[in-house]
BAPA-694999 format. One line per field, with one value per residue: residue number from 1; residue in one letter; x, y, z of N, C-alpha, C in turn. Coordinates in steps of 0.2 Angstrom, whole numbers, plus 5000, padded with zeros to 4 digits. Example, Ala and Ser with C-alpha at 12.3 -4.5 7.8 and 13.67 -1.06 7.14 Angstrom:
2
num c(1,2) $
residuo c(A,S) $
npx c(5066,5064) $
npy c(4972,4989) $
npz c(5039,5035) $
capx c(5062,5068) $
capy c(4978,4995) $
capz c(5039,5036) $
cpx c(5066,5064) $
cpy c(4984,5000) $
cpz c(5039,5039) $
# end
This chain:
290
num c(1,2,3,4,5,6,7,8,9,10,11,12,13,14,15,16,17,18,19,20,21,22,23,24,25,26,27,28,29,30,31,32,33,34,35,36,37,38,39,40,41,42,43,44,45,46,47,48,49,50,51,52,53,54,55,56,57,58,59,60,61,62,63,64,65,66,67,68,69,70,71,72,73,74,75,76,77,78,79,80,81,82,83,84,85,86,87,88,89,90,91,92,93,94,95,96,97,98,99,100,101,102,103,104,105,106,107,108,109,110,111,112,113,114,115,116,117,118,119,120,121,122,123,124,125,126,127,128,129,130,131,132,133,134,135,136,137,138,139,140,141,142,143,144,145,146,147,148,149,150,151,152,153,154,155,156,157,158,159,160,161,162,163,164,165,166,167,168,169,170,171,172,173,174,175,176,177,178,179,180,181,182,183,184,185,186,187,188,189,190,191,192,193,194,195,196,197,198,199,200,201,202,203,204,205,206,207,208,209,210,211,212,213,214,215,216,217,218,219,220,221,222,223,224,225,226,227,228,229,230,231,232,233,234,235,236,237,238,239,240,241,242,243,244,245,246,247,248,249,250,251,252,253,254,255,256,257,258,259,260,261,262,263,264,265,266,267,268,269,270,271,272,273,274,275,276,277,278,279,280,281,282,283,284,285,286,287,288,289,290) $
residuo c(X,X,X,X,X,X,X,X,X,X,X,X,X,X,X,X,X,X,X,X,X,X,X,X,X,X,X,X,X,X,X,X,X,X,X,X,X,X,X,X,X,X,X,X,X,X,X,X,X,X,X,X,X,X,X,X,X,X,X,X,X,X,X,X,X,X,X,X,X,X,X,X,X,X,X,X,X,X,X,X,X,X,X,X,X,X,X,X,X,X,X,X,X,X,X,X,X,X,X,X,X,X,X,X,X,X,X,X,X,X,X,X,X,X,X,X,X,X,X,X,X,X,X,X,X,X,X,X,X,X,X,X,X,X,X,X,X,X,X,X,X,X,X,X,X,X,X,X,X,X,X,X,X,X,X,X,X,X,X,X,X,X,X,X,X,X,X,X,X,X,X,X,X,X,X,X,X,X,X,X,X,X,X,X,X,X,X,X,X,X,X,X,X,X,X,X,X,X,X,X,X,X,X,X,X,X,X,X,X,X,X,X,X,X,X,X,X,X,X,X,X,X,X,X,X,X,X,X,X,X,X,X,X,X,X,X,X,X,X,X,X,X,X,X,X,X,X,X,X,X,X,X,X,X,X,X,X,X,X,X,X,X,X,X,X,X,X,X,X,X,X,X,X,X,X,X,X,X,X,X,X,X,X,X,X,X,X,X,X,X) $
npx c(5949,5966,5977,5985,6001,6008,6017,6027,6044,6054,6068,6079,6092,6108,6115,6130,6133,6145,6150,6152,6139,6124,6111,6094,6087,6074,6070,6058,6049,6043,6039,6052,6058,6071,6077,6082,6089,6077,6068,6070,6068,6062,6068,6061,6064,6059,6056,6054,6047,6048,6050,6045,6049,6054,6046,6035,6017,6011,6021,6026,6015,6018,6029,6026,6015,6020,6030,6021,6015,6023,6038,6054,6057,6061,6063,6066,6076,6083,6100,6101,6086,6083,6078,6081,6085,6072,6061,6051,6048,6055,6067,6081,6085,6095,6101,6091,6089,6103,6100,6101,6098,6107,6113,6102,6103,6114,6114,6104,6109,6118,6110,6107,6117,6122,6112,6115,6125,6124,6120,6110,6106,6104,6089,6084,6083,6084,6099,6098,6084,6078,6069,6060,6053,6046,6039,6031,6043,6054,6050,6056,6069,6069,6066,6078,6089,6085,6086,6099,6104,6107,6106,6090,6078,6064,6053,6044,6031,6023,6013,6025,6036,6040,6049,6062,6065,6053,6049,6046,6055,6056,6055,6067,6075,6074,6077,6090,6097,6092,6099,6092,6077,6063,6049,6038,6031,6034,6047,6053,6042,6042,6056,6060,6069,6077,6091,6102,6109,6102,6095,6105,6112,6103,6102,6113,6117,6105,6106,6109,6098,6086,6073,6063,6073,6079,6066,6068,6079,6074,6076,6068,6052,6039,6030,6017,6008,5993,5989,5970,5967,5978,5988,5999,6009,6004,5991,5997,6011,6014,6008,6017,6030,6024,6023,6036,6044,6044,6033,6030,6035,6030,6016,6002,5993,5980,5972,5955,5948,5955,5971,5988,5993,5987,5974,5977,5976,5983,5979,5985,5976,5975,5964,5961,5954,5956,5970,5973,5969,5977,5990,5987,5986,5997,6003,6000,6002,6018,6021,6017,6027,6039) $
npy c(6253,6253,6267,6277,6279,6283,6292,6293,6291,6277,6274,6261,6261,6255,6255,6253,6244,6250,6237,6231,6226,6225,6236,6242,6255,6264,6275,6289,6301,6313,6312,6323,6333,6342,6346,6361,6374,6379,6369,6359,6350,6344,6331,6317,6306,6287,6280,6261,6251,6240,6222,6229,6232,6239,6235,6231,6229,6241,6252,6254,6261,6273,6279,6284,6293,6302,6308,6309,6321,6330,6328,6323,6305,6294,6277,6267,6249,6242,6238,6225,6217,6207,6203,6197,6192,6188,6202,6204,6196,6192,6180,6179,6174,6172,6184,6195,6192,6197,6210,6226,6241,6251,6248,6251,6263,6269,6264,6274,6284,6285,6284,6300,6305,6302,6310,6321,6325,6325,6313,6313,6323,6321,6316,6329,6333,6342,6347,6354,6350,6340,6328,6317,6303,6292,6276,6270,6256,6263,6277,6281,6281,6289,6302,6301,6304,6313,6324,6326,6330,6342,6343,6336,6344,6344,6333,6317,6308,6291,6281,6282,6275,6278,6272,6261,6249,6235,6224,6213,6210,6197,6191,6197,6190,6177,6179,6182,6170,6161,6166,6173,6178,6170,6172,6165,6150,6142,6136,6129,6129,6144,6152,6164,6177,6187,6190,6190,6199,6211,6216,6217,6229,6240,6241,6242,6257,6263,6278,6284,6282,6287,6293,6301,6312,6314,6319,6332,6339,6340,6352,6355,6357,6348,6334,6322,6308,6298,6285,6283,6271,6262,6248,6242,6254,6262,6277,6285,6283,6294,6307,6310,6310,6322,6330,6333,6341,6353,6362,6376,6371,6359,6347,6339,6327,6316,6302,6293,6279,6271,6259,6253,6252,6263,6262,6253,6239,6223,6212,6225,6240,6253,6261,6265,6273,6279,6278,6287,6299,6302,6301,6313,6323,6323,6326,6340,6345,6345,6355,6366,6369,6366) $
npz c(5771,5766,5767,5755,5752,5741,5739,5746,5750,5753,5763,5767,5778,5784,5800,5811,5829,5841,5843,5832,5826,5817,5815,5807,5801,5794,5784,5780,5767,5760,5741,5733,5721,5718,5732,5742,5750,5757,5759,5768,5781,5797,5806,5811,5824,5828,5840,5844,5860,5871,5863,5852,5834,5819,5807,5813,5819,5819,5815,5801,5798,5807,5801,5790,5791,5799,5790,5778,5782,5783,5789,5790,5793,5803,5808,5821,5821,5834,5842,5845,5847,5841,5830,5812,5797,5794,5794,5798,5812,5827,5830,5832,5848,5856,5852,5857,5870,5876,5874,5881,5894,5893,5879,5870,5873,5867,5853,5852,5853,5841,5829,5833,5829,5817,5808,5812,5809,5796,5788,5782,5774,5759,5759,5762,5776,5791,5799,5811,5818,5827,5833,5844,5847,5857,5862,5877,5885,5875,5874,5887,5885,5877,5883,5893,5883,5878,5889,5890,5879,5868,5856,5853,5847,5851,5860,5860,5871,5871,5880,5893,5903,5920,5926,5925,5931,5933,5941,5954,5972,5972,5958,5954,5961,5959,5943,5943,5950,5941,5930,5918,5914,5906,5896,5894,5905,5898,5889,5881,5871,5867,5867,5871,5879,5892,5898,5913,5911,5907,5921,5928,5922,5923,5937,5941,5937,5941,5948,5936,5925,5932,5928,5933,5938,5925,5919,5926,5920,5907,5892,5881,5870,5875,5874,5883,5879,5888,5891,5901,5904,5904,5910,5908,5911,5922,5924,5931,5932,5920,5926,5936,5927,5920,5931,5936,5925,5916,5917,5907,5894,5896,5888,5892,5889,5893,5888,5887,5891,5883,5880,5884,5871,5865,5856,5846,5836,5833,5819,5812,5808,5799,5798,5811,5824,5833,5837,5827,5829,5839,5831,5825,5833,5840,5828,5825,5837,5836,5824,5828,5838,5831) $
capx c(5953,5973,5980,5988,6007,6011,6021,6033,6049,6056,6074,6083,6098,6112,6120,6134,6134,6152,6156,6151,6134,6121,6105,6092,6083,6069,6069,6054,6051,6040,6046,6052,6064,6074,6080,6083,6089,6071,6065,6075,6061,6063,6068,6056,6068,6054,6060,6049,6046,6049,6046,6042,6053,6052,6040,6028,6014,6009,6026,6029,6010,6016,6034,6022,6010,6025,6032,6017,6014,6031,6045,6058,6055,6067,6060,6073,6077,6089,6106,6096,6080,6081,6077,6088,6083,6065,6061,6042,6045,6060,6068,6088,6082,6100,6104,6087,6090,6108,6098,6100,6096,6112,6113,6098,6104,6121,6110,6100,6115,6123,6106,6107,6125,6121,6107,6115,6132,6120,6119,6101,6105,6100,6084,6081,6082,6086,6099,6095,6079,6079,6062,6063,6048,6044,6031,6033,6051,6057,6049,6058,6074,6069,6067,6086,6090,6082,6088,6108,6106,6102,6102,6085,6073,6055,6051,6035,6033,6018,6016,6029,6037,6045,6053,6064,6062,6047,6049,6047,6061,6058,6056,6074,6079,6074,6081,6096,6096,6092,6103,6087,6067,6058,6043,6031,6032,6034,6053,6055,6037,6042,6063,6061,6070,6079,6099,6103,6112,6099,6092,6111,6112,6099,6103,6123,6116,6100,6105,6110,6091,6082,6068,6060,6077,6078,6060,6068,6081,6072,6072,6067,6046,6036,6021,6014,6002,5995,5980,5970,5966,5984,5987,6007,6011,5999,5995,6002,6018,6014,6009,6025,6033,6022,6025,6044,6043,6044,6026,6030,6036,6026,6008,6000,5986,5977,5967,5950,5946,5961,5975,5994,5994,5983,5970,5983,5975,5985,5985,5985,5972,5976,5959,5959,5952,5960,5977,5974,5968,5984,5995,5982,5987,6004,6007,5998,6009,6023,6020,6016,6033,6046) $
capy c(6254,6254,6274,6278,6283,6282,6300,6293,6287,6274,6271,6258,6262,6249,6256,6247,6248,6248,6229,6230,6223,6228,6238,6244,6260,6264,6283,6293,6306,6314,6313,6330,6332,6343,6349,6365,6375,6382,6362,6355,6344,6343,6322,6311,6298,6285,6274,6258,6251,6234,6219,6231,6236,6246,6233,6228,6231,6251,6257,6258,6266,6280,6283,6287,6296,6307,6309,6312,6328,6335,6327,6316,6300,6285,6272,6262,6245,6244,6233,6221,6217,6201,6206,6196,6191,6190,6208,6201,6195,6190,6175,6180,6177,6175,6194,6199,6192,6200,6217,6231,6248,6253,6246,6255,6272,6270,6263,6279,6291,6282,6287,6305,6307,6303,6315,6328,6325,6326,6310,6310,6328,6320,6317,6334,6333,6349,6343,6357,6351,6334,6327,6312,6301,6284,6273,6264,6258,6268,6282,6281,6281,6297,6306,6301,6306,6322,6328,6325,6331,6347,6343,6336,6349,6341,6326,6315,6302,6288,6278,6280,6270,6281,6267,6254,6243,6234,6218,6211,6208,6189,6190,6197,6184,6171,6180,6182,6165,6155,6168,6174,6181,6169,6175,6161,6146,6134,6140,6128,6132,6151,6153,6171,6179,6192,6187,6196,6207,6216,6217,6220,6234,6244,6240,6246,6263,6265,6284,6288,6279,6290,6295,6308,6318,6315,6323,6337,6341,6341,6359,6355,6357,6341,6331,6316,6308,6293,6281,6282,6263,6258,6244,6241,6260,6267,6284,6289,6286,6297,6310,6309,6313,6328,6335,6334,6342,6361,6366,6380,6369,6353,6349,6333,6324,6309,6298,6290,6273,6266,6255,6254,6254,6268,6260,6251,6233,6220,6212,6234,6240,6260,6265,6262,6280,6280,6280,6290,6305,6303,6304,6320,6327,6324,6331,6346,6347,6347,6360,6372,6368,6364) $
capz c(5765,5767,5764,5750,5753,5732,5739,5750,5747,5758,5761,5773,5782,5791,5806,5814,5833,5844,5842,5823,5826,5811,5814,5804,5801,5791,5783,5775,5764,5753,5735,5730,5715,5720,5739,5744,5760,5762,5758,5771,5786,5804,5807,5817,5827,5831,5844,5848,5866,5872,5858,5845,5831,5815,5804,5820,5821,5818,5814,5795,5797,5811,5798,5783,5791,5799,5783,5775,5786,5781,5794,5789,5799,5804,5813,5821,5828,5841,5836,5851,5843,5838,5821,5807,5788,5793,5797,5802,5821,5833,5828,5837,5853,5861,5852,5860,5878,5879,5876,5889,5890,5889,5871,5865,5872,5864,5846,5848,5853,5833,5823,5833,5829,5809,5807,5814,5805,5788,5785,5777,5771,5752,5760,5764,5785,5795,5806,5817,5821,5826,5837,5847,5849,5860,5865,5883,5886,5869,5879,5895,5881,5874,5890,5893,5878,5877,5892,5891,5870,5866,5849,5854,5850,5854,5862,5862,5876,5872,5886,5895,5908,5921,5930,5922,5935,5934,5944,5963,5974,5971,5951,5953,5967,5953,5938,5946,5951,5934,5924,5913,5916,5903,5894,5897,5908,5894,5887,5874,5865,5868,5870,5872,5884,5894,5901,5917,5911,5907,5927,5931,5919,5926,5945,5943,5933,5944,5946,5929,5920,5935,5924,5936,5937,5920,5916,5927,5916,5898,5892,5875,5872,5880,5874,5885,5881,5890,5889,5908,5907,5903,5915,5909,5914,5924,5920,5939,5930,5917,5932,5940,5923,5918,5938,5936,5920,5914,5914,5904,5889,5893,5886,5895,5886,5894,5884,5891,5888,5877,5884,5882,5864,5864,5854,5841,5840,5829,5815,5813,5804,5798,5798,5819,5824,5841,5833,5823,5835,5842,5827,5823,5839,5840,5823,5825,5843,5832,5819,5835,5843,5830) $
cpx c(5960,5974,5984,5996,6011,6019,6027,6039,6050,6062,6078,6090,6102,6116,6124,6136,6142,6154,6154,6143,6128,6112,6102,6087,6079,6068,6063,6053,6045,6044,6045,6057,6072,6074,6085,6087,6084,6068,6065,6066,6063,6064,6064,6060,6060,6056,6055,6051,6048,6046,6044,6049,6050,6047,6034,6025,6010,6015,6029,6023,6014,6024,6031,6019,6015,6027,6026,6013,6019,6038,6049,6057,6059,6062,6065,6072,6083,6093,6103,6090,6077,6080,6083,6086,6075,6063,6052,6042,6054,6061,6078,6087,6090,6103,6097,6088,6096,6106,6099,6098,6101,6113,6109,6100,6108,6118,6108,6107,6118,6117,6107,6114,6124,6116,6112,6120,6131,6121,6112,6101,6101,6093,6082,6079,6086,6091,6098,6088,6077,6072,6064,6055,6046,6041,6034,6041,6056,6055,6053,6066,6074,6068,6073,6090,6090,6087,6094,6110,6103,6104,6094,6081,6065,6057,6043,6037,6025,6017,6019,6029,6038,6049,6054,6064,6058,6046,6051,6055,6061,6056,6063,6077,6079,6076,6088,6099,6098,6097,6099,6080,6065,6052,6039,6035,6034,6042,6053,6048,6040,6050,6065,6061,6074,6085,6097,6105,6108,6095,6101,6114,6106,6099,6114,6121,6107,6100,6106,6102,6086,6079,6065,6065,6078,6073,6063,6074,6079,6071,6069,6058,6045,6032,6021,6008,6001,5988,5978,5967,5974,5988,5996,6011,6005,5997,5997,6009,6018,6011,6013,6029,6033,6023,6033,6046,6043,6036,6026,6032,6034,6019,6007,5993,5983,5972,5961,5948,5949,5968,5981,5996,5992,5977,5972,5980,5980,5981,5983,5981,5972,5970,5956,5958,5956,5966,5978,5974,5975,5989,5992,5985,5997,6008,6005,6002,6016,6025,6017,6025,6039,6048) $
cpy c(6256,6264,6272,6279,6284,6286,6299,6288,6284,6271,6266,6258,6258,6254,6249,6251,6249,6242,6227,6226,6227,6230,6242,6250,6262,6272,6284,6299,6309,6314,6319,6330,6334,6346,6356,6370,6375,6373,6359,6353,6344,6336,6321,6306,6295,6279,6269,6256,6241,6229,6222,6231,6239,6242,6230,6231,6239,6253,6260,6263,6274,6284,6287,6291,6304,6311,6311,6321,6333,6335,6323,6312,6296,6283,6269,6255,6245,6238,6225,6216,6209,6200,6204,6197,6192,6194,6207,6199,6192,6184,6175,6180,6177,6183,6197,6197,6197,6209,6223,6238,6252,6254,6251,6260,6272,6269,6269,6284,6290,6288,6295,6307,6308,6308,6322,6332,6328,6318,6310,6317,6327,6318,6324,6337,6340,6345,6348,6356,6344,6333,6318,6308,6293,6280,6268,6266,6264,6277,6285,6282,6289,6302,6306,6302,6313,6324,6328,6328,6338,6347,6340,6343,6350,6334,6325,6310,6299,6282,6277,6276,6277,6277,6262,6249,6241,6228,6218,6209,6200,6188,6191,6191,6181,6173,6181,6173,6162,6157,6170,6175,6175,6171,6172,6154,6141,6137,6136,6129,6143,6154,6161,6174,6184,6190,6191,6200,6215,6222,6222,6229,6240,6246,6244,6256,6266,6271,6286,6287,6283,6292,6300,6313,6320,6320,6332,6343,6341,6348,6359,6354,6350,6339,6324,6316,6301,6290,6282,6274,6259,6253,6244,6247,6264,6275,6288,6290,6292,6306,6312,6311,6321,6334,6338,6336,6349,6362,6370,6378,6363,6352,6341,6332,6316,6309,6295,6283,6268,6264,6259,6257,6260,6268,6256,6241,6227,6211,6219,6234,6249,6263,6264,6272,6282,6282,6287,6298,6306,6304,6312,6324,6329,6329,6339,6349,6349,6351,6366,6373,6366,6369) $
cpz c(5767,5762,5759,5752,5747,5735,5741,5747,5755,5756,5768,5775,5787,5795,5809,5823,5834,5842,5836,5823,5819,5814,5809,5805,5794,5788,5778,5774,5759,5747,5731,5724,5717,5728,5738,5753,5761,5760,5765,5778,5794,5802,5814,5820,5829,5835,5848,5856,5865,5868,5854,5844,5824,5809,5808,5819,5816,5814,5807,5795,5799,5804,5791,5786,5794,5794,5776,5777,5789,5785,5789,5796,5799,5809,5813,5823,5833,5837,5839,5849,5843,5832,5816,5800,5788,5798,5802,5811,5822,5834,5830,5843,5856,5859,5857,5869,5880,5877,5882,5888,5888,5882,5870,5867,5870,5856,5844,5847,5844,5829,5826,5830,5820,5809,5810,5811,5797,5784,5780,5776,5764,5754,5763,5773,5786,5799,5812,5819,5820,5832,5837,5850,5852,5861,5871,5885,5882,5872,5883,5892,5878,5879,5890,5890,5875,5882,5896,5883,5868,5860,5847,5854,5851,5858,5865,5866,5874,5876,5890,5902,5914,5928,5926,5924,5937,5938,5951,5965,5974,5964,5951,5956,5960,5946,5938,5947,5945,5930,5919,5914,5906,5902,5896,5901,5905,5888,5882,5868,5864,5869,5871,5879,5888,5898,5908,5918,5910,5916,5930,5929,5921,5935,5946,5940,5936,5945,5940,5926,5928,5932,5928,5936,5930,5918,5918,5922,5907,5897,5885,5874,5872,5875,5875,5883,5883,5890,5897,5910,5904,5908,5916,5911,5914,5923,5927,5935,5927,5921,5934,5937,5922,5927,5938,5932,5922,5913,5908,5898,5888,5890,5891,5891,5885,5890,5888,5886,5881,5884,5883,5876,5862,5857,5846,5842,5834,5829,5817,5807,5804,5798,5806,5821,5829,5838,5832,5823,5836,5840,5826,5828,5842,5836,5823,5832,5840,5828,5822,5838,5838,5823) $
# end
């Protein structure tokens, strides 16, 4: 039986990046009449992972369910996406090839800079109490993000990566090569694809996207959590993270017997119990720490 969210209010917000490009953000709310000082919410940034954005899959669920248990939530896309008029799947593929990470961290640096400014004051967000949460790549985002912003004051990591170079020295040779990493072997059933810019963009900034120095710099409180059958980021990464990490402000919380997604199977089905722990776990991490 699909959850109720009658209570929530839901507003969509356009951001324009640097070169005037238009992304979209998803804001929730419970609906209150009026807002107060003593009202005001911590905000949830929710930053997806590679291929997702803010209507895929889980994601209007995980902004309700935040927003139902007293945040303010955005869920963002990146200006990158792919994402045009039909908000349902990735249908720009030359905007989504020329993606990089760069872009997304300068996307997310936009949404922190309004939140913090009081843009979503008339929703009720605290800007002093901003919480920053990813899954996977969006992960590996929020770490570099957190730990160059102290206006970050939580971060969740699900999945994360902690290397943004996942590919062999001959997927590069040939990426480099063709001008583009193809998704499947068959390009014109599947034109989805990745420029080089992207590979170039991580290999020119390979010290800056250090993810382990990263983690060592986060002082803001921690929560890993990560599947131990996760195939696409092993939970050594996630290891790797919680070692280089502040003990003293992080938690670490392996999962048994869920994957990547962390038991999210699509089409989504909001009564998935795995999840659903995980949001339980997180939010109650959250209203400990924030």
């Amino acid at each position: 039986m699909k959850k109720d969210f009658s209570q929530i209010v839901t507003v969509t917000v356009e951001f324009k990046n640097i070169k005037d490009e238009p992304f979209y953000c998803d804001v929730r709310y419970l609906n209150r009449i009026n807002f107060s000082f003593y009202d005001k919410s911590p905000c949830m940034l929710v930053c997806p992972g590679f291929m997702a954005y803010k209507d895929w899959g889980p994601y209007q669920y995980y902004g309700n369910k935040f927003a139902e248990a007293g945040f303010v939530s955005v869920v963002m896309n990146y200006s990158h996406s792919g994402i045009k008029e039909d908000v349902s799947k990735i249908t720009d593929y030359d905007n989504f090839a020329s993606n990089t990470v760069t872009q997304e961290l300068i996307d997310m640096n936009i949404v922190i800079e309004s939140i913090a400014e009081g843009m979503f004051s008339e929703y009720g967000v605290d800007e002093n109490k901003i919480i920053i949460l990813g899954h996977s790549r969006g992960a590996a985002n929020a770490i570099i993000t957190a730990a160059r912003d102290k206006r970050i004051k939580a971060l969740v990591t699900w999945a994360a990566i902690a290397d943004y170079d996942r590919w062999t020295e001959h997927q590069k040779k040939a990426w480099k090569k063709a001008g583009y990493l193809p998704r499947k072997k068959d390009f014109e059933a599947n034109p989805l694809r990745m420029d080089v810019s992207f590979l170039e963009d991580i290999e020119v900034n390979k010290d800056k996207f250090n993810l382990i120095a990263a983690a060592q710099k986060v002082k803001a409180p921690w929560l890993i959590v990560h599947a131990e059958e996760d195939l696409l980021a092993k939970i050594t990464e996630a290891e790797q993270l919680y070692n280089a990490s502040n003990k003293s402000t992080t938690e670490f919380i392996r999962l048994k017997k869920l994957g990547h997604l962390l038991g999210v199977e699509i089409p989504f089905d909001d009564s998935n119990p795995a999840i659903n722990n995980v949001l339980d776990l997180t939010i109650n991490w959250m209203h400990k720490n924030i």
